[in-house]
N, C-alpha and C positions, 0 to 999 in steps of 0.2 A: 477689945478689937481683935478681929483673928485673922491672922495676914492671908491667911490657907483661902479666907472666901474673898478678900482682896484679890488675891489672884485670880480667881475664877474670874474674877470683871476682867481685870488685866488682859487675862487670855480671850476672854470676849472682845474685845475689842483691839484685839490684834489681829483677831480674823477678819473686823470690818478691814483694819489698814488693809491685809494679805488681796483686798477683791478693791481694792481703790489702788491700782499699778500710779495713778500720778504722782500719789503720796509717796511711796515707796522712791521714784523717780528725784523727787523732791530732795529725800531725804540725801541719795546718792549725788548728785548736780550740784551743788550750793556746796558743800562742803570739796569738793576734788576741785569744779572750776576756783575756789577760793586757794584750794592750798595749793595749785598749780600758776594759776594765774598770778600771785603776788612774787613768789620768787623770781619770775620771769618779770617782772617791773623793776625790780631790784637790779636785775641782772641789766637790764634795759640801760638804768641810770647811771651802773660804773663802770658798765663797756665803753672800749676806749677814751676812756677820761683819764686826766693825771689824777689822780687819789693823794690828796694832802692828808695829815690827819685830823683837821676837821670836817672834812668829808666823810669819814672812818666813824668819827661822832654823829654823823650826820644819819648813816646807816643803819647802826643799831638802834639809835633813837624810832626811826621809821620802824624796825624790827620789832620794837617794842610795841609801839603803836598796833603793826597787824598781828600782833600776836593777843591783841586786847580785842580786833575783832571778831575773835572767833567766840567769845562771849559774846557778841551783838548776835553771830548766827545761831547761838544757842536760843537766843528768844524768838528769833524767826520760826527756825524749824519747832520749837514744843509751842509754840503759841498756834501755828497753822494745825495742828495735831488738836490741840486741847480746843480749842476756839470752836471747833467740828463733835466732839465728846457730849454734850449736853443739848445741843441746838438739834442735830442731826436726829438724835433720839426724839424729839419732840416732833419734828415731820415725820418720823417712822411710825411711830407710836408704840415705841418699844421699852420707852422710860419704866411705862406705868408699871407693867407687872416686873421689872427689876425691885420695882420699890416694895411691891404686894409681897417679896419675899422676907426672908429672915434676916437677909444680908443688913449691917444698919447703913447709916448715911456717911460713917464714917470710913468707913469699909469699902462702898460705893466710890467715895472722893480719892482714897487712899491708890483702889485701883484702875482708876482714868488718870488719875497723875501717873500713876507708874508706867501706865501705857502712852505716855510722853513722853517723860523723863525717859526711861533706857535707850527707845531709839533714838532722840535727838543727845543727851549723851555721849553713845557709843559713836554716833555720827560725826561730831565734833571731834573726842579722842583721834577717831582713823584719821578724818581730816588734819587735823591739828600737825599728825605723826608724820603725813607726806609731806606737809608744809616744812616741816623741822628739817629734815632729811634733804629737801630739793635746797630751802635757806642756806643747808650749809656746805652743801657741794658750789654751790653759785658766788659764796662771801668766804670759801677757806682762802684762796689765793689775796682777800683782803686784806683779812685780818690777821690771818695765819695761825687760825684752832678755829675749831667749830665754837658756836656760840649757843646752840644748843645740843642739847636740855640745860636749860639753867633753873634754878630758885626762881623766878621770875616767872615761868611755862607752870611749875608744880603749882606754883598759888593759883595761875588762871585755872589750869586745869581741873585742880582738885580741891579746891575751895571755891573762887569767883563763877566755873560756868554752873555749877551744881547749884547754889543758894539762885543763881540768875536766872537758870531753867526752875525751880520751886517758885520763883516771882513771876517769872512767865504764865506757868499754869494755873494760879491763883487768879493774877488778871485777866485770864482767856476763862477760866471759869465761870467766874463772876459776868463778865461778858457773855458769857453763852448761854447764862441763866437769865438775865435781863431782854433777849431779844428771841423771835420767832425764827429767824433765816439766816443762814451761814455768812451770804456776805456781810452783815453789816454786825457779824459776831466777830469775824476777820477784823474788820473796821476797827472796832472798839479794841481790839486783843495787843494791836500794834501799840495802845498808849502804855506799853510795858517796856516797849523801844527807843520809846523817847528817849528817856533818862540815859540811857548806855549811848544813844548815838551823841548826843551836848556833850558826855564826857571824850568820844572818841574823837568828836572837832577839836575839842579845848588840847587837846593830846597834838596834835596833826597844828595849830597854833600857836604851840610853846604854853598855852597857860596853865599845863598840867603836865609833871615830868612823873611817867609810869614807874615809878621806884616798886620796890619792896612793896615799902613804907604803905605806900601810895596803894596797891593793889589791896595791900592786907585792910585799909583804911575800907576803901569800896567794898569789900566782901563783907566786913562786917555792918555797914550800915543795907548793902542786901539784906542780910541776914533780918536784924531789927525790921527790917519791911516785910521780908516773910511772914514772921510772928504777926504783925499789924493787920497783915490781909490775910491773915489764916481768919482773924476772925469775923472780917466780912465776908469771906466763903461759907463760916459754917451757918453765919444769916442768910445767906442769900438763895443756900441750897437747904430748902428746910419741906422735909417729906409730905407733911399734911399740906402742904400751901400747894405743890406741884400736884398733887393727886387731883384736888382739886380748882385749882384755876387753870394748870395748863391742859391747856383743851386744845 
């Protein structure tokens, strides 16, 4: 596999995002209204209130919790991205001679993922950063030290969103390969959100306490589901079958 012609799709199809301004929009809105608007909730809930210290628990618990959503928005945004990748190509009719080249299918899958993964990614990190930053100007007077960056942010960030976005794009591929039209490739791409959103309730109802433990737990059975659905991606995108049925 040779990353060099990976790329070339990658950059192909960052020029489609570059002339789709909603996408672009998308990318930017979801992530600033999230990490603006949750500190400001926070701020909402311990204004003028007596502050015990089980309120104090009550806080970072919450903290913990919207810091695991921003792993839900990671499957939003690479799922609306990827879910668009395959289907789109098929109304263009631009698939075909991508495939009539030398590039192989590996190559092809390698750089439409990648052309999800960096911007929803990099979109998250900025997000994530403003969120950190507002969190802890609004909760020093609480707690009295910032509470981020901790061990807890590193594993979302840099283990939990990255395997999360890899599960996203596998399911939004798979999805986009199965169906003719964007919306109900949209449709199908969201059943990669389930699972993150049950676990973000059970978190938000006490039946899940976001530890270490806990996050390192979730990432690795991510992970395990990556590998699973690598390999219904590389059946499902299979060169000769597209050439010739998708019509």
């Amino acid at each position: 596999m040779s990353f060099k012609n990976a790329w070339i799709v990658t950059q192909k199809e960052f020029s489609i995002v570059r002339l789709r301004k909603t996408l672009i929009y998308f990318y930017v809105a979801i992530p600033l209204v999230l990490s603006i608007g949750l500190p400001l909730l926070v701020l909402h809930i311990i204004s003028g209130s007596s502050i015990k210290a089980s309120d104090v628990q009550y806080v970072t618990g919450l903290m913990d919790a919207f810091e695991f959503f921003f792993a839900i928005i990671a499957v939003i945004l690479s799922s609306y991205t990827s879910a668009y990748s395959i289907v789109g190509e098929k109304i263009q009719k631009s698939l075909e001679p991508l495939l009539s080249t030398p590039i192989s299918d590996g190559e092809i899958l390698l750089g439409k993922a990648l052309s999800a993964f960096i911007p929803s990614f990099v979109a998250v990190l900025m997000g994530d950063s403003i969120y950190m930053t507002m969190m802890d100007k609004v909760t020093f007077h609480l707690l009295g030290y910032s509470y981020y960056p901790n061990l807890s942010v590193a594993i979302v960030l840099l283990l939990l969103v990255p395997v999360t976005i890899v599960f996203s794009i596998e399911v939004s591929t798979v999805a986009s390969s199965r169906v003719s039209d964007p919306r109900s490739s949209y449709q199908l791409s969201m059943a990669g959100f389930i699972p993150f959103f049950i676990v973000y309730v059970l978190t938000e109802v006490g039946v899940i306490t976001l530890t270490n433990t806990t996050l390192l737990s979730i990432s690795g059975l991510v992970a395990v589901a990556d590998v699973l659905m690598y390999t219904a991606v590389i059946k499902t995108f299979n060169r000769d079958k597209i050439l010739t049925t998708w019509k």
